[in-house]
Every structure is written in C-alpha cells, then in structure tokens.
C-alpha angles and dihedrals in degrees: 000000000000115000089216131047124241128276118237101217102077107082143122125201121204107196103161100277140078124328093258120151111242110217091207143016120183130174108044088150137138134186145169120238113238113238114191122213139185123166112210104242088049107136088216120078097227140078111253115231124238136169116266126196112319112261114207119206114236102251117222118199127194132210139166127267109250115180109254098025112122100149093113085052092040082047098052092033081061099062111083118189101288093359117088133174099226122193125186106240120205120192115197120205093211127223114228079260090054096241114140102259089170116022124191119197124198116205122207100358115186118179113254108168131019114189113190115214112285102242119226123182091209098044118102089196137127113263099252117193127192129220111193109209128199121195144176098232141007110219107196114193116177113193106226 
C-alpha cells in the first residue's frame, strides 16, 4: 500500500469526443436511499434502516473554449425528448507514469446542461465551459 494518497490533479477523461484535457470533473458520487421500517409487533420502538434503490449524482465536467469546438453542442443538439445519445464516460485518476490507478465509469451519459464561460471585460482568465452528464450507473475500479 502507497504512503501517500493520491493527487487529484493527474486525469484524463474520454467521453466520446476529442482528446481534449478537461480542467475539472465534480459529482462522481453514489448513494443508497434510506428506507425505515417498523413492524407492528417489534418489541423496539424505532424503525430499522435498510438500503433502498442506488441514487447517482449528475457529473459536471469543465474544459476550456477553444475557437472551432462544437462537440458539447453537437452532443446536447443530438437528444430529442425520449430519445438520447448515451455514451459510456470513463475518468481515469493517473499514475506519474500515466497509467489509470481509480477509474469511474459512467454508464449511459446523455448530455443534460450545457453552461457556456461567464464574460467579464476586466478578467484575465481562461474561458471555462461546463457539460452536466446524467447517467444510469457509476462502475469504480481502483487498481491495487
């Protein structure tokens, strides 16, 4: 086992699309709803806990604008209403040899938000847009 634990900034994302670096990925989360119970002849006086059906967080992933790059617009002008196009998205947590130690996959994305970089006459910043997946599983592999 590692002494240290791993840094965050060493990833690569592959979405589909172009080979293009993402700056930022949030919401890689996954939880089980809480369902109570208490069956009227328990000799306790409180509801027991179990897990419930598994709720995935929408993921949101950030990139830079570069002139000419339309993909996450090509992406979300390709959903209709009931009919997605769903790609499978798989975020890799790099090595210093920039081999996957964590991998997330993401199971049946389809784009839901798309928020284009705020615009500010007095910023010397990089333009950032933002891409908000949903998807229908969340697969987590960490390399040992």
């Amino acid at each position: 086992m590692s002494a240290y634990p791993l840094p965050k900034f060493h990833f690569q994302v592959e979405w589909g699309g172009t080979k293009i670096g993402f700056q930022e990925v949030t919401g890689l989360d996954v939880e089980f709803e809480k369902l109570e119970y208490r069956e009227g002849s328990s000799p306790e006086y409180s509801k027991i806990n179990m897990p419930g059906m598994v709720k995935y967080t929408d993921v949101v992933l950030k990139r830079g604008v570069f002139k000419g790059d339309n993909e996450f617009y090509d992406w979300m002008k390709a959903n209709k209403l009931n009919k997605a196009e769903r790609r499978d998205i798989t975020i890799s947590l790099l090595d210093e040899e920039h081999a996957p130690v964590v991998v997330w996959k993401l199971l049946n994305a389809w784009p839901m938000k798309i928020q284009s970089t705020d615009l500010k006459g007095e910023a010397s910043e990089v333009a950032v847009e933002s891409i908000t997946v949903v998807h229908e599983g969340l697969q987590i592999l960490n390399e040992g």
